[in-house]
BAMARMI-443072 format. One record per residue: x, y, z of N, C-alpha, C, O in turn; residue in one letter. Coordinates in steps of 0.05 Angstrom, whole numbers, plus 5000, padded with zeros to 4 digits. Each point is the difference from the previous one (the first is absolute). Example, Ala and Ser with C-alpha at 12.3 -4.5 7.8 and 13.67 -1.06 7.14 Angstrom:
BEGIN
526448865156498250245000501850245000502150005013A497250214973501650245001498550225014501050225004S
//
This chain:
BEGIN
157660397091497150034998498749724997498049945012X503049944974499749704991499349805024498149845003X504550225013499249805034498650175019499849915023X499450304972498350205020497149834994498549905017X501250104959496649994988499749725003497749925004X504049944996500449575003499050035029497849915007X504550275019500049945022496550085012498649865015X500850354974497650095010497249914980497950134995X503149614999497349834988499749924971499249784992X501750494990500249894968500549754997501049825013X497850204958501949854983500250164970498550194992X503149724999501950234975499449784983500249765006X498950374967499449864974501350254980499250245004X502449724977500750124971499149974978500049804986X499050485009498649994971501650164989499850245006X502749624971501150124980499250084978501650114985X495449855005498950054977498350285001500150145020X498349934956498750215012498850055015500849875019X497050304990497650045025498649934982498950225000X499849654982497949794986500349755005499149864982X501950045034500749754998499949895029501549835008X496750275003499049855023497850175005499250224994X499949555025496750045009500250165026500749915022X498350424971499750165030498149875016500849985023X497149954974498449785016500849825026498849945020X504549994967500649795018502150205015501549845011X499250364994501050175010499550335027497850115005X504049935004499450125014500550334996498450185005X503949854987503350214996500949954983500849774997X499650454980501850074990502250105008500150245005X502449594999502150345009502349964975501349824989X498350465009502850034970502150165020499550185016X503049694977502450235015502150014983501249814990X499450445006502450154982499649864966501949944986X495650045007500649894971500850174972499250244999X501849694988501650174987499449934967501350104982X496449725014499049944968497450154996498650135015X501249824957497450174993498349845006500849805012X495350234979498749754995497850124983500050224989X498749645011498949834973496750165006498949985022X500250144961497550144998497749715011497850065008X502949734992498149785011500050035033498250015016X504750014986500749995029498550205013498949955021X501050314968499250255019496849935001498950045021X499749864960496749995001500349795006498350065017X502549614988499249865018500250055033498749875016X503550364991501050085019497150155021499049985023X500750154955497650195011497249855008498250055016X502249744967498249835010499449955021498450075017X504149734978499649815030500250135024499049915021X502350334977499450245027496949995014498849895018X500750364957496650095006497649784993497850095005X502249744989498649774990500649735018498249895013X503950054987500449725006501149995039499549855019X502450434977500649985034502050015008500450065023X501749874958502449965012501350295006500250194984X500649795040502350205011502750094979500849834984X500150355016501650064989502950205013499750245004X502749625002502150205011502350074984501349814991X499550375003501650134986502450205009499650255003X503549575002502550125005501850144991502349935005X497150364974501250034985503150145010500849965023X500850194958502250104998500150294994498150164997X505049885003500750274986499750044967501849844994X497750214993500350044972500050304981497850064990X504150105007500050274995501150074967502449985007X497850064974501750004964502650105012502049864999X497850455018502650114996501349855014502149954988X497849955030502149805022501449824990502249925008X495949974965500949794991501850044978501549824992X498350434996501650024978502250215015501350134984X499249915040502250075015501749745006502550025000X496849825004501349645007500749934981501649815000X497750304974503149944972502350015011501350175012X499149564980504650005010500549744970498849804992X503150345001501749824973501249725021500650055024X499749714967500749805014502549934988499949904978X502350145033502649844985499949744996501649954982X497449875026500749754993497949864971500349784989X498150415007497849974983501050174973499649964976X501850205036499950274979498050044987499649914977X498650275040497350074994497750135020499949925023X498850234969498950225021498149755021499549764993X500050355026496849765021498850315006501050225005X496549694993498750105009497249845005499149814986X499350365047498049805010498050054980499450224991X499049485001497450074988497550075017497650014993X503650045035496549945010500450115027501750154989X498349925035500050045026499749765008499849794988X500250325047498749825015498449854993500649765005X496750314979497749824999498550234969499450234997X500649604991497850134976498250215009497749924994X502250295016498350135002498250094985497849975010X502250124967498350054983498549664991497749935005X503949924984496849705005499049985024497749935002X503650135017497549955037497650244981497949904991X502550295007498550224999498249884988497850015010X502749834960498749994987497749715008497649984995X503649905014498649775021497750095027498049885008X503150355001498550135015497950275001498850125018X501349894956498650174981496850045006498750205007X500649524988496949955002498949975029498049875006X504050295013499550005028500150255005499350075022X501650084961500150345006502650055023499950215012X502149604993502349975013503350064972500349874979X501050295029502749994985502050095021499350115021X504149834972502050105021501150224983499150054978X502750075032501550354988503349904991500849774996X500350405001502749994992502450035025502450014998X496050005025502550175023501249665007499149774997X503650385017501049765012500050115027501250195008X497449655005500350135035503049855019501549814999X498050375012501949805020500050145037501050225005X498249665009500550105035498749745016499249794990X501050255030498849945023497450065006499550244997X497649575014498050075005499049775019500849765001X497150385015499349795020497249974995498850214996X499649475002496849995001499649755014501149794995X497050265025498749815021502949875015500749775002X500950495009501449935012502249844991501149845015X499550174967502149794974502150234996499250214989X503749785020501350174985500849874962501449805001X498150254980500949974978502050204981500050245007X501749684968501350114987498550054983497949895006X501850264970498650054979502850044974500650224992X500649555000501750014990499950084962498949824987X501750315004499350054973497249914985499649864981X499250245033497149914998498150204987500850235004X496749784979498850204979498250075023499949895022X498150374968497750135007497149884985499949934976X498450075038497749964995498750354988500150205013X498749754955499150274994496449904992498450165010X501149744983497349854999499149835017501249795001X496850255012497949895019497750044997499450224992X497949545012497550135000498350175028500649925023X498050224975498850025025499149775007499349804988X500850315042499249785027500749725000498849795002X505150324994501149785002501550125024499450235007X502749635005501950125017503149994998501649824997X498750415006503949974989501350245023499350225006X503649565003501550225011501750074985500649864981X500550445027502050114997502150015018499649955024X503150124964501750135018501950124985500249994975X501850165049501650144988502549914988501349965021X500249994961501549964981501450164979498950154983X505049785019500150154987500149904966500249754997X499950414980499749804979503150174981500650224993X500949465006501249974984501449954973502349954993X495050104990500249924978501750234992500650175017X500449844951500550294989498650224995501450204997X496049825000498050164999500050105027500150245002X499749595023499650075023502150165011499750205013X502849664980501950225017501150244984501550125014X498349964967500050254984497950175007500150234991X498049685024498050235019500350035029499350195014X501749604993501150095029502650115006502249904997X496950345012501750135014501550035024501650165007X497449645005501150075032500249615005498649885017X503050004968499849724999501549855021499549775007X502350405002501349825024498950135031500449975024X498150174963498950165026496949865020499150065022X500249784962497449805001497450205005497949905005X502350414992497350094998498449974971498050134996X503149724986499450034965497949625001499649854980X499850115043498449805008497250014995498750125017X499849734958497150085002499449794997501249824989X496350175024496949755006500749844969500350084977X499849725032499249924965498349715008500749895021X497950034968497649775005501749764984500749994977X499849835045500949754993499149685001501049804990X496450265027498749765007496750074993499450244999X499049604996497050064987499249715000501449794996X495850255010498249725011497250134985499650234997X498849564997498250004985498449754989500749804987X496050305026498449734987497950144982498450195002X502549624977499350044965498649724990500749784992X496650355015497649704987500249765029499650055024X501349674959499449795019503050025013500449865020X501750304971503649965005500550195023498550135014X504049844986501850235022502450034984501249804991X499750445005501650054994502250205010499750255004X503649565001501850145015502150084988501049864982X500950535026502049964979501650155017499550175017X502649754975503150175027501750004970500249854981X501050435027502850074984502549925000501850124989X498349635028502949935004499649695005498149885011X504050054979500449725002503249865013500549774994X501550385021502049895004499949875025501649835008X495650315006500449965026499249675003500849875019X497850014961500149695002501549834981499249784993X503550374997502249824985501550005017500950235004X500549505015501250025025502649984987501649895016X499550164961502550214985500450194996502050074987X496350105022500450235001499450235014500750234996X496949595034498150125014502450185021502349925006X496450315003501150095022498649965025500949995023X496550004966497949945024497449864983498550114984X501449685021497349755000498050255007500350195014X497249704966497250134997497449735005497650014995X503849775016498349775002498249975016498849785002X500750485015497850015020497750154975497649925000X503350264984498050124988499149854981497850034991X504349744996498949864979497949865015498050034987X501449815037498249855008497750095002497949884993X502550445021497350124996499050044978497649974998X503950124980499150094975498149764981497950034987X504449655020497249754995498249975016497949914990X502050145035497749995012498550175000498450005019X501450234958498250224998499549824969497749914999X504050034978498549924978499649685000498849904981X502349945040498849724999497449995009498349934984X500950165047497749895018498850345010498450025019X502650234966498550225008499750055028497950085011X505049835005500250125032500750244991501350024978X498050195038501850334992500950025025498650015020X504150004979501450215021500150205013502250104994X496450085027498750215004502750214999499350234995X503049755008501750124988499950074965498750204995X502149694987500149934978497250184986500250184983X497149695029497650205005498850135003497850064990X503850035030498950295011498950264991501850164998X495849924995499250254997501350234993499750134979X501249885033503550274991500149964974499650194985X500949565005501649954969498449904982500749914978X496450125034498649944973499050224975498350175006X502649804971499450224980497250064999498349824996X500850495007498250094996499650084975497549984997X503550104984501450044981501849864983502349985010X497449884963502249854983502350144992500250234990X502449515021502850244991499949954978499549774992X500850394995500750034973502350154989499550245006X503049764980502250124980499449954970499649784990X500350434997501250084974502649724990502149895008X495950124967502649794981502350005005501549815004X499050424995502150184999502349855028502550005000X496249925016500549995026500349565005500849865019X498350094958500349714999502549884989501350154986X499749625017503149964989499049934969497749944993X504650094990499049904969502349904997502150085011X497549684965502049864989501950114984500150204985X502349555023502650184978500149934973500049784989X500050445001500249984964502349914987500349904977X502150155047502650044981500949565008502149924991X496549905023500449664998498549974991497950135002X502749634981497949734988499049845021501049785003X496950315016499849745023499049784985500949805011X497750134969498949754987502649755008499549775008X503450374986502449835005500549895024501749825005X496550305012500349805029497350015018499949965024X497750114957497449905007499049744996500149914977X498749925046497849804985497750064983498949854984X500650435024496549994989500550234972498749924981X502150215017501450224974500349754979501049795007X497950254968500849894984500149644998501249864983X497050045042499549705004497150005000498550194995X500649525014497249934987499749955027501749865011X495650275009499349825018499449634999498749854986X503050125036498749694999500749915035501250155016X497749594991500949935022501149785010498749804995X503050175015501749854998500249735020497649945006X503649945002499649735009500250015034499749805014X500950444996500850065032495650144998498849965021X500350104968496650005005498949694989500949854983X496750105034498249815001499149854966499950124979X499949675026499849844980499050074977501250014978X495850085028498650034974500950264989500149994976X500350165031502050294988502650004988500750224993X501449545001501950044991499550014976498049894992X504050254988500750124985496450094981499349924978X499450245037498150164997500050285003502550045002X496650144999499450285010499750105028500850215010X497549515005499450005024496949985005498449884984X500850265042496750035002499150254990501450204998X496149774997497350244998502250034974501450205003X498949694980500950084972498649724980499549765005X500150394973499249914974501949844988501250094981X499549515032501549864985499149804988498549835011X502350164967499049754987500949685008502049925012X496149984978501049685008497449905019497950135001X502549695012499649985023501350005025502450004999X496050015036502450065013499749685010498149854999X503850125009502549785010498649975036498850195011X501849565000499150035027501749745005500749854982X500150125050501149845009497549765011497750064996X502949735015498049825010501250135029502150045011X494350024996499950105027499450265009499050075022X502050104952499150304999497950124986499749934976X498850235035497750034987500850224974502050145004X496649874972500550104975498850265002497850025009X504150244981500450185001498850184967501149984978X496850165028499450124976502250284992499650235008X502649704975502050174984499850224985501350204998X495849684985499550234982497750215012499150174985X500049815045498950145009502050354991502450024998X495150255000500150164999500950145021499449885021X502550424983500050015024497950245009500750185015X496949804975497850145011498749765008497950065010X502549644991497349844995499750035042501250115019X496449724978499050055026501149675004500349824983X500450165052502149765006498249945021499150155016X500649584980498349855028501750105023502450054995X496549995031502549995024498149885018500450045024X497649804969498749915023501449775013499649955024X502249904960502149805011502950145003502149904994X497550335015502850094998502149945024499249965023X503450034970501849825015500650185015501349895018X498450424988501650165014498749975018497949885004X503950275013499549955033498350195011500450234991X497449745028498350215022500950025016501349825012X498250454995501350135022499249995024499050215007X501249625012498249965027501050175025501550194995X497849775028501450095022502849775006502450015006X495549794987502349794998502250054999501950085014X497449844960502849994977501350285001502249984989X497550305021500850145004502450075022501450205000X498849545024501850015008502049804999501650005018X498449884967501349844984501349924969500649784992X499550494994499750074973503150014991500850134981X500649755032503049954991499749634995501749884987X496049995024500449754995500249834972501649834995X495850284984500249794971500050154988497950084992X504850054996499750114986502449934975502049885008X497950184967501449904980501150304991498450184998X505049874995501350264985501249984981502149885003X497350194975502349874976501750224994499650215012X502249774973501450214995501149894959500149804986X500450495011501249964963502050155008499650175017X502649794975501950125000500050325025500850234996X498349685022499050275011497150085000499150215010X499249594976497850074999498649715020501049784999X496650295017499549885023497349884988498650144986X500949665018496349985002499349835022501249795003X496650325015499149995024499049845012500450045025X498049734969497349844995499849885030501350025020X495949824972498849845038500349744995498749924980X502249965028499749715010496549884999498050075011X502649704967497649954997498049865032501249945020X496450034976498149955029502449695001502049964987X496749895034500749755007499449824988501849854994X495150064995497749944987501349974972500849804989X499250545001501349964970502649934987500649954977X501050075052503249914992499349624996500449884979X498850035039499549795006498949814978500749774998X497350374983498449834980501850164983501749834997X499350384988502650064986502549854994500849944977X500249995048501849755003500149705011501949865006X495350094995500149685002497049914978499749824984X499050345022498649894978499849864983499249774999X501950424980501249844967500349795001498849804991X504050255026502049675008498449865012500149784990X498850235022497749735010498549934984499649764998X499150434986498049804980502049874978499649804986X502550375014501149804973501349715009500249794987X500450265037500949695012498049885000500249794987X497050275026497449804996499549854986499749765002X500450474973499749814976501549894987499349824984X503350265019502649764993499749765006500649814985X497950165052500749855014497449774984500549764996X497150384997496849904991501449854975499549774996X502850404983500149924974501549755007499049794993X502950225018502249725010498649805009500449804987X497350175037498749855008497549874976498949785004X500750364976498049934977501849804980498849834986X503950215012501149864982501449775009500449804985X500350225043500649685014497349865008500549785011X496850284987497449835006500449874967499849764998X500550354982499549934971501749815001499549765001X503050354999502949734999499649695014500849784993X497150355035499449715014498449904982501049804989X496650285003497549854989500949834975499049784993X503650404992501449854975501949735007500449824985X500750205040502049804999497049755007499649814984X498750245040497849705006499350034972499349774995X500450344988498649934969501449754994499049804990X503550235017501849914978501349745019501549894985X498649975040499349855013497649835000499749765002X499350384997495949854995500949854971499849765001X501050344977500549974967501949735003499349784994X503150305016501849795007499649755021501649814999X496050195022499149745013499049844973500949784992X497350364997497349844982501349874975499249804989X503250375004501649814979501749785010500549794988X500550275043501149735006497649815001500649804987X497250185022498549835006498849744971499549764998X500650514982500049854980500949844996499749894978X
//
């Protein structure tokens, strides 16, 4: 996935710290794939923010994640002498949920697994969840799948027979405020360890629906847009396991937000943005200073804003400046600054500070001259004496 997104124009940036700790402003995409930690009540309301408020796109790769499956995958380990068991699925499902909450978006407990074809793409759908929350007049396909979890196959009856195959919604698109927001139930198809079949035609479209708002007339089509919000019962959502301590192999359980030295200068070891930190904030020479303790209701200038317009132009050309970061699996999207502003960004500074190096150096060898003829002029008049 990594040299797909390089070859077709990215560039990849990593943010290992929280989602507070960079500026959605300077961004395009979010993409999270298969993550598997909790986060941080800051994270989900700065999140929501920068969506419906600020703009940024948002894509989301989740996993399988089911309790009984997991507490079926108990095996005692001989070399340990001592039980393993998984703390987590595929991907945290219940924190996506809870991250995706304030979007009226959540995934289910099934594990799918078949074959399905869209816009002419044969794909695998390899242990991959169901979409059970959607809002209206968004668009989501379905297909047929059979589901493997343990819940799932203790109701199917006819399992090697492939009629026990139902619709289940795996893909969903949606614009929410100034954002777009994308979410697919599977993520193996872009770990090229484990893929059976590459999904990298759909990932492109899927940024080019939440980077620059091209829609795919496939992907869009009428057919699949909700007239109606899906909605499931709690009941029907994954929930956490009671019987692990995840705090024991969480960052955010039982730790202090902060951010760390892989985010931008003035944010290290802070909270991040649109949070309440004390001190003052920190700025590099060259970068313009960033208000920290802004609220995240406050109202945000965008009349200088760095993101990109959407032209006819630039519309056929929208693989060219573009910036992708990634955290551990997690992506961020951003534009390549104008020409103009890269330009006085990176030569600027450095030119005026050479200027005046050059002004200060030239002020102190005129002085040095004027002192040595002092002192020549001093030394004629005493010889003459």
């Amino acid at each position: 996935m990594f040299n797909m997104l390089r070859d077709a124009g990215y560039y990849i940036e990593t943010l290992g710290s929280p989602l507070t700790c960079f500026d959605a402003s300077q961004y395009g995409t979010l993409l999270m794939v298969d993550l598997e930690d909790e986060y941080f009540q800051e994270e989900i309301e700065k999140l929501r923010d920068d969506v419906i408020n600020t703009g940024l796109g948002l894509a989301v790769f989740a996993e399988w994640y089911n309790v009984d499956t997991m507490v079926k995958m108990r095996f005692f380990d001989d070399n340990t002498r001592s039980w393993w068991t998984p703390v987590t699925g595929g991907a945290n499902i219940p924190a996506l949920n809870d991250l995706l909450a304030p979007f009226g978006i959540a995934f289910g407990d099934k594990i799918l697994n078949g074959d399905f074809s869209i816009d002419d793409e044969q794909s695998r759908y390899a242990s991959g969840t169901d979409i059970v929350r959607f809002p209206r007049g968004g668009y989501v396909h379905s297909f047929p799948f059979l589901d493997s979890s343990e819940s799932g196959a203790t109701q199917n009856l006819l399992l090697n027979s492939g009629m026990n195959k139902v619709d289940s919604p795996i893909l969903g698109l949606l614009e929410v405020g100034e954002g777009r927001i994308a979410v697919y139930g599977d993520s193996n198809c872009l770990d090229s360890s484990h893929m059976v079949t590459n999904c990298y035609r759909l990932l492109r479209k899927i940024l080019d629906f939440t980077g620059s708002n091209i829609k795919d007339p496939v992907l869009f089509s009428k057919s699949v847009k909700q007239d109606m919000p899906l909605y499931e019962d709690d009941n029907h959502l994954s929930s956490r396991r009671t019987d692990v301590n995840f705090s024991m192999y969480s960052a955010v359980l039982g730790k202090d937000l902060i951010c760390r030295t892989d985010s931008r200068f003035e944010v290290w070891g802070t909270k991040g943005y649109n949070l309440h930190i004390r001190g003052r904030n920190r700025k590099l020479p060259g970068y313009d200073v960033i208000d920290l303790g802004r609220g995240l209701n406050s109202t945000i200038d965008t009349s200088n804003s760095r993101r990109p317009k959407f032209t006819e132009k630039n519309k056929g050309d929208y693989f060219g400046n573009r910036y992708l970061g990634e955290t551990d699996k997690t992506y961020l999207l951003f534009w390549q600054l104008d020409v103009p502003e890269l330009v006085a960004s990176q030569w600027l500074v450095p030119a005026v500070i050479a200027i005046t190096g050059f002004v200060l150096f030239f002020s102190i060898w005129r002085i040095r001259q004027k002192r040595r003829r002092r002192r020549r002029s001093m030394s004629g008049r005493l010889a003459n004496l």
